[in-house]
Structure formats: C-alpha cells, structure tokens
C-alpha positions in Angstrom: 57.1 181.8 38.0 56.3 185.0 36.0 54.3 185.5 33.7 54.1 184.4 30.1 55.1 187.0 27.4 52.5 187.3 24.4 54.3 187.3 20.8 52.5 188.5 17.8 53.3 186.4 14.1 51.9 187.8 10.7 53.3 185.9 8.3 53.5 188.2 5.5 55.4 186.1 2.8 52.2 185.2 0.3 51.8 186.0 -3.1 48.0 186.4 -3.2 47.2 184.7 -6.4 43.4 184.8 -6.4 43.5 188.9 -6.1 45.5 188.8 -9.6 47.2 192.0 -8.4 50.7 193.7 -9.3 51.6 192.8 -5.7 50.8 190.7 -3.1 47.2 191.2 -1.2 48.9 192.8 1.7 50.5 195.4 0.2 47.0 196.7 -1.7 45.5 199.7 -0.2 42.8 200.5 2.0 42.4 204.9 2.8 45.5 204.9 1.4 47.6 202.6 3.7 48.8 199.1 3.4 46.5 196.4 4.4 49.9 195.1 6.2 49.8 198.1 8.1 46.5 198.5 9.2 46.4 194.9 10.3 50.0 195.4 12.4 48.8 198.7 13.5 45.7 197.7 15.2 47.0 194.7 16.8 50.2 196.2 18.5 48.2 199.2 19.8 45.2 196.8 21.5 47.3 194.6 22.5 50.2 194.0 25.5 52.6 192.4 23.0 56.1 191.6 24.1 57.3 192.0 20.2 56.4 191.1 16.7 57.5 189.1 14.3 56.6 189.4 10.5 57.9 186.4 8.1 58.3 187.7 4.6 59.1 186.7 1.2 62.5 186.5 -0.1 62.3 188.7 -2.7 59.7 191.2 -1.1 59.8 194.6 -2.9 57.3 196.4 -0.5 58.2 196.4 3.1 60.9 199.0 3.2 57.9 201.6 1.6 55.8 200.3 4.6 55.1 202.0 8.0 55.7 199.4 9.8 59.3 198.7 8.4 60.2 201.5 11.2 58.0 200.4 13.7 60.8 199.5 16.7 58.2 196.7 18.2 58.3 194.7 15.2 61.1 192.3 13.7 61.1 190.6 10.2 62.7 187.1 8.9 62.3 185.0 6.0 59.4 183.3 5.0 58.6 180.0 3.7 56.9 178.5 0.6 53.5 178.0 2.9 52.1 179.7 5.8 53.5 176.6 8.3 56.7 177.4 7.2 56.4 180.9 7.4 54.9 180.7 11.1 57.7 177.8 11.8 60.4 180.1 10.6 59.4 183.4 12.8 59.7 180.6 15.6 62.8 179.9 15.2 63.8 183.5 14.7 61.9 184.3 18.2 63.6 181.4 19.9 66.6 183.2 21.8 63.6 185.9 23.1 60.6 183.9 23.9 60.3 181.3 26.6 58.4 177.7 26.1 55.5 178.3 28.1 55.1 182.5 26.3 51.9 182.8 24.3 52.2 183.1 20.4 49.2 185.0 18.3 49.7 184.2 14.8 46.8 186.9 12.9 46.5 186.5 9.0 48.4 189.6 7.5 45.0 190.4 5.1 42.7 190.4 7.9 42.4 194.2 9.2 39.2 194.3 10.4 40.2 192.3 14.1 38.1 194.5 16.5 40.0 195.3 19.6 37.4 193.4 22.1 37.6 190.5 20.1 41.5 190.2 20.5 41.4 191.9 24.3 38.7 188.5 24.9 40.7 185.6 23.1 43.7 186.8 25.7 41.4 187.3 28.8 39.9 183.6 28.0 42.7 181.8 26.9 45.8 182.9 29.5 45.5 180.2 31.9 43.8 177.2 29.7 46.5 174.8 29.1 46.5 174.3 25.0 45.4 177.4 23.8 42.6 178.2 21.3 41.5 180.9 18.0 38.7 183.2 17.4 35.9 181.5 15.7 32.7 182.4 14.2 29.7 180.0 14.1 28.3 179.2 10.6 25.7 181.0 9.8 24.4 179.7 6.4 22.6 176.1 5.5 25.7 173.7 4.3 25.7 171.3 1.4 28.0 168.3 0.3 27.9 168.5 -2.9 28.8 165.0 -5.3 32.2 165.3 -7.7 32.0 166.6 -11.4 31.9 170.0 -13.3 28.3 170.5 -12.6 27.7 169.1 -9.1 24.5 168.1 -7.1 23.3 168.2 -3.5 24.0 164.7 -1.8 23.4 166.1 1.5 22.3 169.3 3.9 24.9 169.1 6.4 24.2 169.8 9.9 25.8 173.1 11.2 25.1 173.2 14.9 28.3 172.2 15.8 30.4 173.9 12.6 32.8 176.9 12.7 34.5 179.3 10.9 38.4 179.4 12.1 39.4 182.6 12.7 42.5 184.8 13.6 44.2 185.2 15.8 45.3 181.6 17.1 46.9 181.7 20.2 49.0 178.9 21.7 51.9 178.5 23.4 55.3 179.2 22.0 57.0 175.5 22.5 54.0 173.7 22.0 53.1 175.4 18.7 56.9 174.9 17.5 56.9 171.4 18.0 53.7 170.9 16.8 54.5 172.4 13.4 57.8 170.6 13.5 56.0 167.5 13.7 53.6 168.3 11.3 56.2 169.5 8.5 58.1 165.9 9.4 55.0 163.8 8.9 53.7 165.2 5.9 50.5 166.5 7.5 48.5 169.3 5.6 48.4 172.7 7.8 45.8 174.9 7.6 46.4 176.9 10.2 47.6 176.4 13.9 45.3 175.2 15.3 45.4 172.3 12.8 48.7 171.6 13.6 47.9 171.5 17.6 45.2 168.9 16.5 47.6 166.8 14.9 49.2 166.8 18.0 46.7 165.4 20.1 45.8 168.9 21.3 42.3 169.9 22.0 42.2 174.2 21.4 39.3 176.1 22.5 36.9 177.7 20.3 36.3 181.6 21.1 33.3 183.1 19.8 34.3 186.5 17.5 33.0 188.7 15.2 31.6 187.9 11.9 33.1 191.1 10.2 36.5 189.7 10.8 37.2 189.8 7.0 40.1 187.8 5.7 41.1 189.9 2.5 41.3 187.3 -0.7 39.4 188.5 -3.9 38.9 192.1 -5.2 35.2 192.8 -4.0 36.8 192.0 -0.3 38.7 195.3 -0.4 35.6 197.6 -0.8 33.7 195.6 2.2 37.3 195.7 4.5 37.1 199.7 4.1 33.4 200.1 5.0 34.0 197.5 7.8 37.1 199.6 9.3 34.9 202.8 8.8 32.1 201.3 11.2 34.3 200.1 14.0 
C-alpha cells in the first residue's frame, strides 16, 4: 500500500468580527502582505503537501488581489457559516483527489507565525499513529473559575498540569475527519476545532508539544506582536 498523501485546509471564509476591520482579519497586512499569504506561503514551502484547499466566503472581495490566488498548488471552494462547515466543505471538494486513509492539516488562516520545525515534527510524530493529533502548547499561566455575574469572583484556582492550549495545525486522516464532522454537524454537537470533532467520535488524538509564539491573529494589538514574531524566526 503506498503512502498516504498530506492535504493542507485553511478555511479562509471568516469575517473577523472582534478586529472591527474593513475586511476580514486575513486579508489585514503584515510587511505589506496578506496575513492569508504569509500563513499559505510558509506552510506549502515547509511542507510535502499533495495540494491545498482554501474554503472562502461567498461573497469574498479579496482573494483575486492575493498571491496566492495564482499559486498552481492551491484550490479554493465555498465556505460555510462556521469553521466545521468550512473544513467539511473543502472535504467534499477534495473527495475525488484524496484517499480515506491521506492525512488532512487544517491550520487557522490568521495564524502566520507556524515555525517550520514545529509543522516538519507534528508530521514526523503523527504519520503512523492511528487517529491523528494537533500542535499544542502547555498552559503556562495560574487558571481561575470564576462564579457568573458582571463582576465575577474566584471560586476556584484550577489545576493546570494536565491543561493545554489547542493549536494548529490538526492533522487527521481524511475519511475519519469527514465523517467525524458529518456526524458532528448531524448531531448538533458544538465544534471547536477538529480535534473536537474526532473526540466526539470516540477518537483519542495526540497532543504535540509546539511553540508558544504560534500567534493566532484575533484583536488589533495581535498584528504588531505577529510582525515582530515573523521578524525573529
């Protein structure tokens, strides 16, 4: 049996309400370049993709101005109304190129900062583990519940030895992440990400340790932090 493919998804159809921009967060600029393309950029170059698919909004104005809209190693569809439905829809556009057992790596589109080792690692780890897994980061800072209300108090300090951050990418397999999300969308289920969506299955994916400094782009002060980040690495 050969070996499995690796697809890239960046679902690219959000709106990016909390940046209260004049278009969405992945079309702001960092040096003068589109967050999109820095984050499509620096994955296809690191990594042995078979081919990329980006989801996007039905009424997106920006792509065609984009680099990447003439990249030849990535493909576009339409996105849904939430990030499962976006990722669900780029597997359904993949379906007649990508076999069950191929690996999927769905990155967020406003996280550019994904250093090259980090992805190279989640691929070298995960190939031959039977569910798959995501880049994580431990938690670093001391975690409160906090009771309901406008003004909130401390009910608790939670323990974080054995909390995460979740991470991108999430890497699973192609027919196994499909169904899962199908399931998912079926049942009502809230998806977070993929790896959520595995769980709901009965899945069990593996945690990979990553980088801290893998910003995911979501208010204004993020942009300024993203560009010192990229200068750095």
């Amino acid at each position: 049996m050969k070996n499995p493919n690796l697809w890239l998804v960046v679902p690219a159809a959000g709106i990016g309400q909390r940046m209260k921009a004049e278009c969405p967060k992945q079309y702001l600029k960092i040096s003068d370049r589109f967050i999109l393309d820095i984050t499509l950029s620096r994955l296809l170059d690191s990594g042995p993709f078979e081919g990329c698919m980006v989801p996007l909004h039905p009424q997106d104005q920006w792509w065609s101005d984009s680099e990447s809209s003439s990249d030849g190693r990535i493909q576009t569809c339409t996105g849904g109304k939430e990030r499962a439905d976006s990722v669900l829809s780029a597997l359904h556009a993949l379906d007649e190129q990508a076999d069950e057992n191929d690996w999927v790596l769905v990155h967020d589109a406003a996280r550019p900062c994904l250093h090259p080792h980090d992805l190279s690692n989640l691929i070298d780890v995960l190939f031959e583990h039977p569910v798959g897994g995501l880049l994580a980061a431990p938690v670093a800072d001391t975690l409160k519940s906090a009771s309901k209300g406008r003004q909130p108090a401390v009910e608790q300090t939670v323990d974080r030895r054995y909390l995460w951050r979740a991470l991108t990418p999430q890497m699973f397999r192609f027919g196994a992440l499909r169904q899962a999300l199908e399931s998912c969308l079926e049942n009502g289920h809230t998806v977070t990400d993929e790896s959520s969506a595995m769980e709901f299955s009965g899945n069990m994916p593996l945690l990979v340790e990553g980088r801290a400094d893998n910003l995911k782009i979501t208010v204004p002060s993020d942009l300024g932090l993203a560009e010192f980040i990229l200068s750095q690495q």
